[in-house]
C-alpha angles and dihedrals in degrees: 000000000000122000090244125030132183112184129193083327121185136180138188137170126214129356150275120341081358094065134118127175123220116175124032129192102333123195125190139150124182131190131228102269103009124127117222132192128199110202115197152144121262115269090032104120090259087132094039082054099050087042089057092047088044089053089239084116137022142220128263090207138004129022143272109208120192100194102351084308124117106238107241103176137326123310144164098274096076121063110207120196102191123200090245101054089229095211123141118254102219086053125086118223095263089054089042100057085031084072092059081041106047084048104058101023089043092142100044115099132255096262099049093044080056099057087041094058101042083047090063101036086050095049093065088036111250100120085126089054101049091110102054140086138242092252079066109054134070125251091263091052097048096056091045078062085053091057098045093053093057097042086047087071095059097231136195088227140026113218119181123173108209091317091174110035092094087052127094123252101266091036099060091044093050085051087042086066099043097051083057102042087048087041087050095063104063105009094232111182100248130175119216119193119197147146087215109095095189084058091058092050094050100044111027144057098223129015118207111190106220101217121232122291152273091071096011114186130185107262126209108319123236121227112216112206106178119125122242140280089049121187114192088220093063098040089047079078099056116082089210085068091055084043092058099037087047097048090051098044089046086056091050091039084052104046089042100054097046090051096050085053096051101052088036103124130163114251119212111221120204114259105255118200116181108221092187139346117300082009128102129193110206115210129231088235129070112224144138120302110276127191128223 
């Protein structure tokens, strides 16, 4: 039995001729300790996906077990690290991270949930920053709060949807590196979604592309063999590195382009005849676009 199962899993959103149909048949299975990473285009499901695991949505069909247990809503044992940060602007970084405290150690006294809190800060280096708030900080400094905040709690299973794609380029290697480095210390499972392949070689242990929507499904898994710590720098230099990343980036190229050309359908536009200038006359008839 894996730690997290998604089995024959399957999403939609509206009804009837307004339904659309996001995720279909998924199938994942996840090991305790294991880091995973989903690889997929925008507008693929990827955060439908990461809501259902979180408990925030549920399936139409099928099940996601977290130790053998059907989900039923969000709870403590998963960390999530969202894209937006989600902290609150009037609070500093200690008061921040203190609400994910104060829930789930909500008997523990002033001075543990203290130490808690300036373990975790510490550990993604903003002990100089605890003080501030989030007004104050860069991009790259407000998601390690983020961080902070979900590992606080202590939780079962890390889940992050796409934490570093707002970031800059240093900045989100730099991060890269710490997430592991944290990750490395207790081996916590933890799920990373991204659209960035390289981000995938250089976290996570397999990579499973999830294929366009509607009715996305996961696509082959990767296996990533490299061993840790990996620098991107150094990797770069093994040709096994390009084999993989290719390999990855040909399979979404792939999917994507037999799926634009699917749903690829040619759109009428109303006839359009200017009668004077700032002024414009419809006609009664749909048609291509015409110049005059």
């Amino acid at each position: 039995m894996a730690f997290l199962e998604l089995n024959n899993v399957s999403k939609s959103y509206g009804t009837g001729k307004d339904k659309v149909d996001v995720l279909k048949n998924i199938n994942l299975h996840i090991e305790e300790g294991e880091f995973v990473a989903i690889v997929g285009f925008t507008g693929s499901g990827k955060t439908t996906l990461v809501n259902l695991i979180n408990g925030l949505l549920f399936p139409d069909s099928g099940e996601v077990l977290l130790n053998g247990k059907p989900i039923e809503g969000p709870g403590p044992d998963r960390g999530v690290v969202f894209q937006n940060y989600s902290l609150l602007p009037w609070l500093s970084v200690r008061d921040n991270v203190k609400l994910a405290i104060d829930e789930v150690y909500s008997k523990s006294s002033s001075k543990e949930k203290k130490e808690i809190i300036e373990k975790y800060v510490a550990m993604v280096n903003l002990s100089h920053a605890i003080d501030k708030k989030p007004g104050e900080l860069s991009g790259g400094m407000r998601q390690r709060v983020s961080v902070a905040r979900a590992l606080a709690m202590n939780p079962d299973m890390l889940v992050m949807d796409e934490p570093l794609s707002a970031l800059d380029a240093l900045t989100r290697g730099s991060l890269q590196e710490e997430i592991v480095k944290i990750w490395g210390e207790d081996k916590k499972t933890c799920l990373l979604i991204t659209n960035d392949v390289d981000e995938g070689i250089v976290m996570a242990d397999r990579i499973i592309p999830l294929n366009p929507g509607p009715n996305a499904t996961l696509g082959p898994e990767f296996k990533v063999g490299f061993e840790r710590p990996r620098v991107i720098t150094e990797i770069n230099k093994d040709p096994n590195y390009k084999l993989l990343r290719n390999k990855v980036i040909e399979y979404l190229i792939e999917v994507g382009s037999s799926r634009k050309q699917s749903t690829t359908k040619e759109i009428l536009l109303p006839d359009l005849k200017p009668i004077m200038p700032g002024r414009i006359q419809w006609g009664r008839k749909k048609q291509k676009v015409k110049y005059f």
